[in-house]
Backbone as JSON Lines, residues from 0, in Angstrom:
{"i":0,"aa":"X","n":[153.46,375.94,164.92],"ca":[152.2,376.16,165.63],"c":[151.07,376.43,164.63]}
{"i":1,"aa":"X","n":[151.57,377.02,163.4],"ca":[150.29,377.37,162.05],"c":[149.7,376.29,162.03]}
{"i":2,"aa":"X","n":[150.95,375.14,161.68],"ca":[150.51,373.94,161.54],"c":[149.47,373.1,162.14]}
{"i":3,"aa":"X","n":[149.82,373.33,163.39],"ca":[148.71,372.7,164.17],"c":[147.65,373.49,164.28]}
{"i":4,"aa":"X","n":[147.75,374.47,164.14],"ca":[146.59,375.21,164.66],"c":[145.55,374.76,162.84]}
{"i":5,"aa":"X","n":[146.24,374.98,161.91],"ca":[145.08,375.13,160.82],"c":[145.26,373.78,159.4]}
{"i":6,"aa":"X","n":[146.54,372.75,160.14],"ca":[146.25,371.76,159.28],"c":[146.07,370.46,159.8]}
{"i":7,"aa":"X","n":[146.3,370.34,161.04],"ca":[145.96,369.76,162.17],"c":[144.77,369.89,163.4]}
{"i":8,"aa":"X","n":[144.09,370.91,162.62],"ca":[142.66,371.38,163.69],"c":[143.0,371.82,164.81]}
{"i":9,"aa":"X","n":[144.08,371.59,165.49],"ca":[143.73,371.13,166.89],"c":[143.62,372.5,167.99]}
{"i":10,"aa":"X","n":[143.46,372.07,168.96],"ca":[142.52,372.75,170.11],"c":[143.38,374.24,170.46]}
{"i":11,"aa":"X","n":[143.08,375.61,170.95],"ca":[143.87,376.15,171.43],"c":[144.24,376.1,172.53]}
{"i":12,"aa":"X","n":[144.06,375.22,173.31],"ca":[144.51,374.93,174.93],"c":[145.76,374.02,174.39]}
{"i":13,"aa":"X","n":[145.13,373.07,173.46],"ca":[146.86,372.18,172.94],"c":[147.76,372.89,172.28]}
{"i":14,"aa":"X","n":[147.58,374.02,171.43],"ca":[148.21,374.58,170.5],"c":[149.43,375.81,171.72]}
{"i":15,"aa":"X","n":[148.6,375.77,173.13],"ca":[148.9,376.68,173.76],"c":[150.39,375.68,174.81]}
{"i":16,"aa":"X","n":[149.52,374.79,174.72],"ca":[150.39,373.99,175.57],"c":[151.99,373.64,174.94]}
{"i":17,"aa":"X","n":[151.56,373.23,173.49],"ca":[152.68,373.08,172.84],"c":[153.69,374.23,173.09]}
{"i":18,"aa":"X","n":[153.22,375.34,172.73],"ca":[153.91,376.44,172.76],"c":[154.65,376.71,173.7]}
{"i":19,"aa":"X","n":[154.33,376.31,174.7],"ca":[154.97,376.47,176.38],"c":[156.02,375.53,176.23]}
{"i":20,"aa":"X","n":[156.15,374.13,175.86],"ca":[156.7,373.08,175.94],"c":[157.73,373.52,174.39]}
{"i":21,"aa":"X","n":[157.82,373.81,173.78],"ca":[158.6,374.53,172.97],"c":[159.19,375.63,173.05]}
{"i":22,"aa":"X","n":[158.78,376.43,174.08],"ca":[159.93,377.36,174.88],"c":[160.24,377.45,175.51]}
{"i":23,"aa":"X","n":[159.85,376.55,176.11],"ca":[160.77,375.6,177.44],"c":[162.11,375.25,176.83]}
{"i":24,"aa":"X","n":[161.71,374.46,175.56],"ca":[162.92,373.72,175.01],"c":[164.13,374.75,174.23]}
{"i":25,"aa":"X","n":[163.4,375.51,173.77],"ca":[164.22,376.59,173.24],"c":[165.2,377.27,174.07]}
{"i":26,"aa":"X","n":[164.3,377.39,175.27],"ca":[165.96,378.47,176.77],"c":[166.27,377.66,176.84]}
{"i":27,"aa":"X","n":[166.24,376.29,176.76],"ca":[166.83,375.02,177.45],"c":[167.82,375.11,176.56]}
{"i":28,"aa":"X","n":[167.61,374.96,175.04],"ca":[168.96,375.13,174.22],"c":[169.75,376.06,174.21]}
{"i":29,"aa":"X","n":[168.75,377.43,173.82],"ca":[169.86,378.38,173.77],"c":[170.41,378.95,175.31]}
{"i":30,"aa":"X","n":[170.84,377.77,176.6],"ca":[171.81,377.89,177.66],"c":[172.86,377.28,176.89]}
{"i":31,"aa":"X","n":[172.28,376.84,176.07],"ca":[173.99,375.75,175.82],"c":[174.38,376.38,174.49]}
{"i":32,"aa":"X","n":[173.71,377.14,174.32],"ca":[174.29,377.96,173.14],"c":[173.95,377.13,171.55]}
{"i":33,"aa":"X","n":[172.67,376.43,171.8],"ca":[172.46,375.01,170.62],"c":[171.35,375.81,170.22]}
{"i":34,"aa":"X","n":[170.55,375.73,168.54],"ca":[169.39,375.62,168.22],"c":[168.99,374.33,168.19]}
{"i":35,"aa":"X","n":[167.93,373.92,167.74],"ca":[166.98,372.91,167.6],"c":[167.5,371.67,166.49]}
{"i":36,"aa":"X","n":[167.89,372.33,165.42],"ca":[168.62,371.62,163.86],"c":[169.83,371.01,164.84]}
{"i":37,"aa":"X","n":[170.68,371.43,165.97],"ca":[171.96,371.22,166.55],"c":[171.67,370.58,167.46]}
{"i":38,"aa":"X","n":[170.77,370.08,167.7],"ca":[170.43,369.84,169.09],"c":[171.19,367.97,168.86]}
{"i":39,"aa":"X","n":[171.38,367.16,169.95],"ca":[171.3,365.88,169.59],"c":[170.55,365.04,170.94]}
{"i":40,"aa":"X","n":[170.92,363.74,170.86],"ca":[169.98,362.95,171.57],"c":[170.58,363.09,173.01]}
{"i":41,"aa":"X","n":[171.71,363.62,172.99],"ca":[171.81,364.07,174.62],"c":[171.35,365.14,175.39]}
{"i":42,"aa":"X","n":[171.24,366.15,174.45],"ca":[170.71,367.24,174.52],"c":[169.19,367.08,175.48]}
{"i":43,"aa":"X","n":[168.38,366.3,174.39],"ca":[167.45,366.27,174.75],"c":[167.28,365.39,176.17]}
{"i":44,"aa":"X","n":[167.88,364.39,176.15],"ca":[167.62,363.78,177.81],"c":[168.0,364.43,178.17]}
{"i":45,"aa":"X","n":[169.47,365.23,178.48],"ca":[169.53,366.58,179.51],"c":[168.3,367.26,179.98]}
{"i":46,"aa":"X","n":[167.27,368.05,178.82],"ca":[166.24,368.2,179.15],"c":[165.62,367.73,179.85]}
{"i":47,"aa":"X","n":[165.39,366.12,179.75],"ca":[163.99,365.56,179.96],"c":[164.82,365.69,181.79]}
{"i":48,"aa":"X","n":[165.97,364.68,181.96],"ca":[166.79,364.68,183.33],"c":[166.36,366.2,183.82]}
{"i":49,"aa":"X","n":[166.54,367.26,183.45],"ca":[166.13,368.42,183.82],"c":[165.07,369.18,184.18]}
{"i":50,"aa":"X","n":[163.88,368.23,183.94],"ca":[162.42,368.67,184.24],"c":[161.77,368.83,186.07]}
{"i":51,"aa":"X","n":[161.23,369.83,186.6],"ca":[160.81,370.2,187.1],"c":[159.52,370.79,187.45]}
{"i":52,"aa":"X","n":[158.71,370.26,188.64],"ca":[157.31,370.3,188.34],"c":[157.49,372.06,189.34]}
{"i":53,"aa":"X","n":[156.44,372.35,189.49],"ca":[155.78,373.74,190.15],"c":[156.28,373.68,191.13]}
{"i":54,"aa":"X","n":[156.42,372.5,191.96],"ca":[156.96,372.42,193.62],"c":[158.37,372.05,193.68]}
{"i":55,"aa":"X","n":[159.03,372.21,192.67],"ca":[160.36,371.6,192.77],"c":[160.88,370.18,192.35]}
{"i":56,"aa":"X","n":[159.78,369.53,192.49],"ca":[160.45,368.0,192.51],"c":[160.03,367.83,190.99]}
{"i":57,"aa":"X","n":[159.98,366.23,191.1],"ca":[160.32,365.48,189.72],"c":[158.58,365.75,189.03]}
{"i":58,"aa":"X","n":[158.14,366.02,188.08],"ca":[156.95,365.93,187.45],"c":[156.28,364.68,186.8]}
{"i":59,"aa":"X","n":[155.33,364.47,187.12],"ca":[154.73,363.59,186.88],"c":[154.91,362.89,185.59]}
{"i":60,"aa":"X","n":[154.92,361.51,185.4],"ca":[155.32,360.56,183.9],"c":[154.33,361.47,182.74]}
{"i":61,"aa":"X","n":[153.43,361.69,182.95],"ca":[152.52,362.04,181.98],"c":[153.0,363.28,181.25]}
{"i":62,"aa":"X","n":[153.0,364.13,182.48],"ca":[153.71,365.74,181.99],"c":[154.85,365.19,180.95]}
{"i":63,"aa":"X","n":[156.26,364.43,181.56],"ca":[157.19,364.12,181.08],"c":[156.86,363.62,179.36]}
{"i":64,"aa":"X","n":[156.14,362.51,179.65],"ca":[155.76,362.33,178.02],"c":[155.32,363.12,177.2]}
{"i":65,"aa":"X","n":[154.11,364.05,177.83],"ca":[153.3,364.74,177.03],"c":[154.42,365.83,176.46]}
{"i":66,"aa":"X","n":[155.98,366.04,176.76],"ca":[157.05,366.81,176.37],"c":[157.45,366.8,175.35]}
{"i":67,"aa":"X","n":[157.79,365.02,175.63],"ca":[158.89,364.06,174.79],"c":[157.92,364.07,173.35]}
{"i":68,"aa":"X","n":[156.37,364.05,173.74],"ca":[155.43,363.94,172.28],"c":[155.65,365.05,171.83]}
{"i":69,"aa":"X","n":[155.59,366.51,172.71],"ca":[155.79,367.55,171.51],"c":[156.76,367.41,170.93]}
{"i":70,"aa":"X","n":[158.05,367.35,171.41],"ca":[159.71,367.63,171.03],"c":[159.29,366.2,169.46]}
{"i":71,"aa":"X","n":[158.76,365.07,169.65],"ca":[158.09,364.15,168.49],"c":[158.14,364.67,167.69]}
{"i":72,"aa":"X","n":[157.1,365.21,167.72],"ca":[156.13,366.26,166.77],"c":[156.82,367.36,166.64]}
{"i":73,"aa":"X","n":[157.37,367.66,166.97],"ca":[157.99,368.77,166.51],"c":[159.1,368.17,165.14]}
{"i":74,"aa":"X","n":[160.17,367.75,165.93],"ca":[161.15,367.04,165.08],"c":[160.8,366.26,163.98]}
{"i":75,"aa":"X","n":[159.67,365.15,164.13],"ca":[158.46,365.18,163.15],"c":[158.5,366.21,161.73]}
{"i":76,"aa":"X","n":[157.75,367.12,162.24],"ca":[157.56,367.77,161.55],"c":[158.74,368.45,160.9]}
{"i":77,"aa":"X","n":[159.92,368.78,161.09],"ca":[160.92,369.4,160.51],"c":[161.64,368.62,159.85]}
{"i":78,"aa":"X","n":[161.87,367.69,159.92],"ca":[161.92,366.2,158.55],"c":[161.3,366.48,157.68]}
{"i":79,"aa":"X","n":[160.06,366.41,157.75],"ca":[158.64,366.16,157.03],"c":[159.1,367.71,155.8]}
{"i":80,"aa":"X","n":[159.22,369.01,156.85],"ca":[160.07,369.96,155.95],"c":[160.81,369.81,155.29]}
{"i":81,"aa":"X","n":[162.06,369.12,155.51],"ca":[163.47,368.96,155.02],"c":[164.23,370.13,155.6]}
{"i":82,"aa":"X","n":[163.56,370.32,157.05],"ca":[164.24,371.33,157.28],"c":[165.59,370.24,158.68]}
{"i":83,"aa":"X","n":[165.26,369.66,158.66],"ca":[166.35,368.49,159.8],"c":[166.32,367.4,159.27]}
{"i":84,"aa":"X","n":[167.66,366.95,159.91],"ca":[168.1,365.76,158.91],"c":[167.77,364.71,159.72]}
{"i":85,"aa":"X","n":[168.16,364.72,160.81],"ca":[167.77,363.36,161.96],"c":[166.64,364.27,163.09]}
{"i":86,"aa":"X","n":[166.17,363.35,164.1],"ca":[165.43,363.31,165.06],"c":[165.7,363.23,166.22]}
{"i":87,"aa":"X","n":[166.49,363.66,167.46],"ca":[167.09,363.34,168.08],"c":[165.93,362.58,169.35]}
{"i":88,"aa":"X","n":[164.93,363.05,168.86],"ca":[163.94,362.26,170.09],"c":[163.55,360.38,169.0]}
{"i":89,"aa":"X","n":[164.1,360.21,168.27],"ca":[163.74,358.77,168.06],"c":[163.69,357.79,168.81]}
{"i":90,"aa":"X","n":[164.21,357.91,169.22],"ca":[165.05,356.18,170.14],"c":[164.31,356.24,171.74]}
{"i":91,"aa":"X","n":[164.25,357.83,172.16],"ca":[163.38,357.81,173.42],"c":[162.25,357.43,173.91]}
{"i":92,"aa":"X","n":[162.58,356.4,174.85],"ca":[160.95,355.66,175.07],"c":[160.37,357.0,175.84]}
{"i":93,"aa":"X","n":[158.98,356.4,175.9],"ca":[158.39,357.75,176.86],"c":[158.1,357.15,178.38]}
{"i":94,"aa":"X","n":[158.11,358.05,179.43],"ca":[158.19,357.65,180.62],"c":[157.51,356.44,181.11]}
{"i":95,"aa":"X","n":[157.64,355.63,181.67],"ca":[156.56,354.78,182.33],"c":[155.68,355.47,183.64]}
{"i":96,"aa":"X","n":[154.15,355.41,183.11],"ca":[153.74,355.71,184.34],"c":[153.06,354.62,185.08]}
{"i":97,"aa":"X","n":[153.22,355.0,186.22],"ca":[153.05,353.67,187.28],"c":[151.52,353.8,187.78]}
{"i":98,"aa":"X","n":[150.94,352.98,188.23],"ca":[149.66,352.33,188.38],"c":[149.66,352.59,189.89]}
{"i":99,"aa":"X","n":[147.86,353.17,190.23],"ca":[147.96,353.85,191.72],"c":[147.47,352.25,191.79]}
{"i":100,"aa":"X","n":[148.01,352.06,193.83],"ca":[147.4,351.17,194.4],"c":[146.4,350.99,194.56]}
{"i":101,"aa":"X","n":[145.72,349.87,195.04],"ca":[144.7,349.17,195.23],"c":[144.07,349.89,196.68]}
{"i":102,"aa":"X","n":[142.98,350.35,197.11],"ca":[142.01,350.66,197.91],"c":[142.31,349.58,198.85]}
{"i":103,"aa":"X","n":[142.66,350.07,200.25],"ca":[142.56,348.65,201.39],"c":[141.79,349.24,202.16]}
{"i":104,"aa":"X","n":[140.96,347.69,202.99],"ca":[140.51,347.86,204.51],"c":[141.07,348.57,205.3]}
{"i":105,"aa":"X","n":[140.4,349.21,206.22],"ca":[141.25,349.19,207.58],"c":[140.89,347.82,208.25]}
{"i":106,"aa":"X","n":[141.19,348.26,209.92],"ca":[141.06,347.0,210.84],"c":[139.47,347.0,211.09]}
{"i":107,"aa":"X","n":[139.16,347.82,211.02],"ca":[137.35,348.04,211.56],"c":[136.84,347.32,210.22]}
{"i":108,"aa":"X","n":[136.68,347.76,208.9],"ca":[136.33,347.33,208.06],"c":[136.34,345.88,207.72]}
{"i":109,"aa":"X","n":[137.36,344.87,208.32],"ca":[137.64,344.16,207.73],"c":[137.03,343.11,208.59]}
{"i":110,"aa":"X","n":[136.85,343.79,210.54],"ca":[135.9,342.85,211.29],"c":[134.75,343.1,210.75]}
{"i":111,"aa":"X","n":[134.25,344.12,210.22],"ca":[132.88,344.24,210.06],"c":[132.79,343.08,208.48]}
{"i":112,"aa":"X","n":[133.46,343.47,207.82],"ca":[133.56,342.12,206.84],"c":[133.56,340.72,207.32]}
{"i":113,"aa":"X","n":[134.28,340.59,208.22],"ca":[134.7,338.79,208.5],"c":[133.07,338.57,209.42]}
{"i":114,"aa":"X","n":[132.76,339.58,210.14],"ca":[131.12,339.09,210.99],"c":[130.4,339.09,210.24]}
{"i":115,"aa":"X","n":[129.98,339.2,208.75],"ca":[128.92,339.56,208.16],"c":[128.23,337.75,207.94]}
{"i":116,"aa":"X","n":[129.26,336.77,207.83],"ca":[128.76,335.66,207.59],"c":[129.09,334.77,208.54]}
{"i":117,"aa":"X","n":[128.23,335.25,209.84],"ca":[127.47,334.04,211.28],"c":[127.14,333.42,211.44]}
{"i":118,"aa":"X","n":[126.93,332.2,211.98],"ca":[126.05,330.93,212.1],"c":[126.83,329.94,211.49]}
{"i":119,"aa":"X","n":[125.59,328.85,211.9],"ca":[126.06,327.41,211.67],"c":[125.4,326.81,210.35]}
{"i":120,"aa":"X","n":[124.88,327.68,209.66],"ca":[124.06,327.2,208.4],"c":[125.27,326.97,207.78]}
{"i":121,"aa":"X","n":[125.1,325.61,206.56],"ca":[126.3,325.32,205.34],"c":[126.6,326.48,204.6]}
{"i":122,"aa":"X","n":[125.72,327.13,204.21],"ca":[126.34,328.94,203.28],"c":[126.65,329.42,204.24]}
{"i":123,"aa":"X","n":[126.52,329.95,205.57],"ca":[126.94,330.84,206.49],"c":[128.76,330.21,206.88]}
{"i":124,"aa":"X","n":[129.16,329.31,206.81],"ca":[129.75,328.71,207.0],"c":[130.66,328.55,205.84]}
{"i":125,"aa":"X","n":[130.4,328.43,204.65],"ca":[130.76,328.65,203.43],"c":[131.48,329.62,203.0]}
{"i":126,"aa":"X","n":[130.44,330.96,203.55],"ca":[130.79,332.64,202.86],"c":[132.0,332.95,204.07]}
{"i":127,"aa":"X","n":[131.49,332.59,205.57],"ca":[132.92,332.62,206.3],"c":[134.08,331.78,206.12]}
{"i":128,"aa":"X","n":[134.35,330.8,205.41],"ca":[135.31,330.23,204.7],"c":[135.9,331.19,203.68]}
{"i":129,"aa":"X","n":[134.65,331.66,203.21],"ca":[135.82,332.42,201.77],"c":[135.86,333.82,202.21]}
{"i":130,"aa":"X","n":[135.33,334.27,202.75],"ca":[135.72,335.49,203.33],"c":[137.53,335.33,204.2]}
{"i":131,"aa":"X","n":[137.21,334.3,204.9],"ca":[138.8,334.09,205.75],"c":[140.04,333.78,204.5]}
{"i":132,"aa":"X","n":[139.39,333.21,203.56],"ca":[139.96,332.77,202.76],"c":[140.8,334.24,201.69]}
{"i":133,"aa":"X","n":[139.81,335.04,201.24],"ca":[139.94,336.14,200.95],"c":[140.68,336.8,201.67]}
{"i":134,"aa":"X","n":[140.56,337.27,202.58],"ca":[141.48,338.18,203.88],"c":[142.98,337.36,203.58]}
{"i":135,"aa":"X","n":[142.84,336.22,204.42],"ca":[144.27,335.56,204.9],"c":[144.99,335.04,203.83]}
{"i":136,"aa":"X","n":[144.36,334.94,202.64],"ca":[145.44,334.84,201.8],"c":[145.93,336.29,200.64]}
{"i":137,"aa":"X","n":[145.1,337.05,200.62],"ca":[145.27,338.35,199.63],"c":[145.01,338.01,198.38]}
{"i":138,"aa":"X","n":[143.58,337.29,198.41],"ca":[143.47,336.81,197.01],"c":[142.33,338.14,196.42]}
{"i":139,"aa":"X","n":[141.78,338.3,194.67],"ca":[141.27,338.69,194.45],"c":[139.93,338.23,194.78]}
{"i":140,"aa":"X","n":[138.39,338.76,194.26],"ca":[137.27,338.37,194.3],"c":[137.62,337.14,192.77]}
{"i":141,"aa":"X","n":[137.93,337.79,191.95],"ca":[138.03,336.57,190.46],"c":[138.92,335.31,190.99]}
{"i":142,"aa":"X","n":[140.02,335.4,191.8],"ca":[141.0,334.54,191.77],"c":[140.18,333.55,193.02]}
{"i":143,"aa":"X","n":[139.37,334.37,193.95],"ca":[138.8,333.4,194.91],"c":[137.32,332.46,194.02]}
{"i":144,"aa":"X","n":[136.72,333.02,193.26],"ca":[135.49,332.73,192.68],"c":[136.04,331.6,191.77]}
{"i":145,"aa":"X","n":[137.29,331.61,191.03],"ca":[138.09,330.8,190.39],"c":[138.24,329.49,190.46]}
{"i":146,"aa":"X","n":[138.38,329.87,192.0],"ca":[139.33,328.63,192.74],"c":[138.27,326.77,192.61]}
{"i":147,"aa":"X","n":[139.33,326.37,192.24],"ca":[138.71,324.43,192.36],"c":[138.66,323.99,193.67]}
{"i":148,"aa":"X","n":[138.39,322.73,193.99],"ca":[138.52,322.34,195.1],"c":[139.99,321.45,195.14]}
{"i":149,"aa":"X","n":[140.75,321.51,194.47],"ca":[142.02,320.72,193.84],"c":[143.05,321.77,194.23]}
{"i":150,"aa":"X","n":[142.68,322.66,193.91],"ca":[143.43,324.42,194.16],"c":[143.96,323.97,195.53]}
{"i":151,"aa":"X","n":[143.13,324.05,196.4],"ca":[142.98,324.07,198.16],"c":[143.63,322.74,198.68]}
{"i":152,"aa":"X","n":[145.05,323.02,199.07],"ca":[145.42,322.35,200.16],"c":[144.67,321.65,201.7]}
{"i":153,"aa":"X","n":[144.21,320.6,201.97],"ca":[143.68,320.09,203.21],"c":[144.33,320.18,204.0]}
């Protein structure tokens, strides 16, 4: 923690955070009766398999990584000592986090979309083409703006 705190600059909210996430890991070992130098690469997924958010359930990818980076950095750094010989977090990818969905219409929204382009004018007629076009097929705005006239089945 010196380390980071005064050769690494870094923040005391991170320096604080680390700290938490390093004694986390520490009761986590010493249940199994392991220090850190003893620890190995099962050890540590046990951990990670073992994580728990505030409400019980599984914690978010980010939390999870932002773990796996200290336990990094940590192990990191005790190489860098010569105080450990291997790393047991090497090989661990870090969580994947998944991508929120896309914003949808409702049903109201989407009549009020499809009426916006009325009439018998060639653009009025046009924009309600690609508007239907848009809707009924689930295309993007780029993938519809894209499109050839070769694209489009008659």
């Amino acid at each position: 923690l010196a380390y980071l705190r005064f050769e690494r600059g870094l923040a005391e909210n991170t320096i604080s955070s680390y700290r938490r996430d390093l004694e986390q890991y520490a009761a986590f070992l010493d249940g199994r009766s392991l220090d850190a130098l003893s620890a190995s690469v099962g050890d540590v997924r046990d951990l990670v398999s073992s994580l728990e958010g505030v409400d019980g359930r599984r914690p978010k990818a980010t939390t999870v990584g932002r773990k796996l980076s200290v336990l990094r950095n940590f192990y990191r750094f005790l190489c860098r000592e010569g105080l450990a010989a291997g790393d047991p977090t090497g090989d661990m990818p870090a969580p994947r986090r998944g991508r929120p969905l896309p914003a949808v219409l409702n049903q109201a929204e989407v009549r009020l979309l499809l009426g916006q382009a009325s009439g018998n004018s060639p653009a009025r007629l046009r924009d309600a083409a690609m508007l239907e076009l848009l809707y009924g097929a689930g295309l993007r705005v780029s993938e519809l703006t894209s499109l050839k006239l070769g694209d489009v089945d008659s």
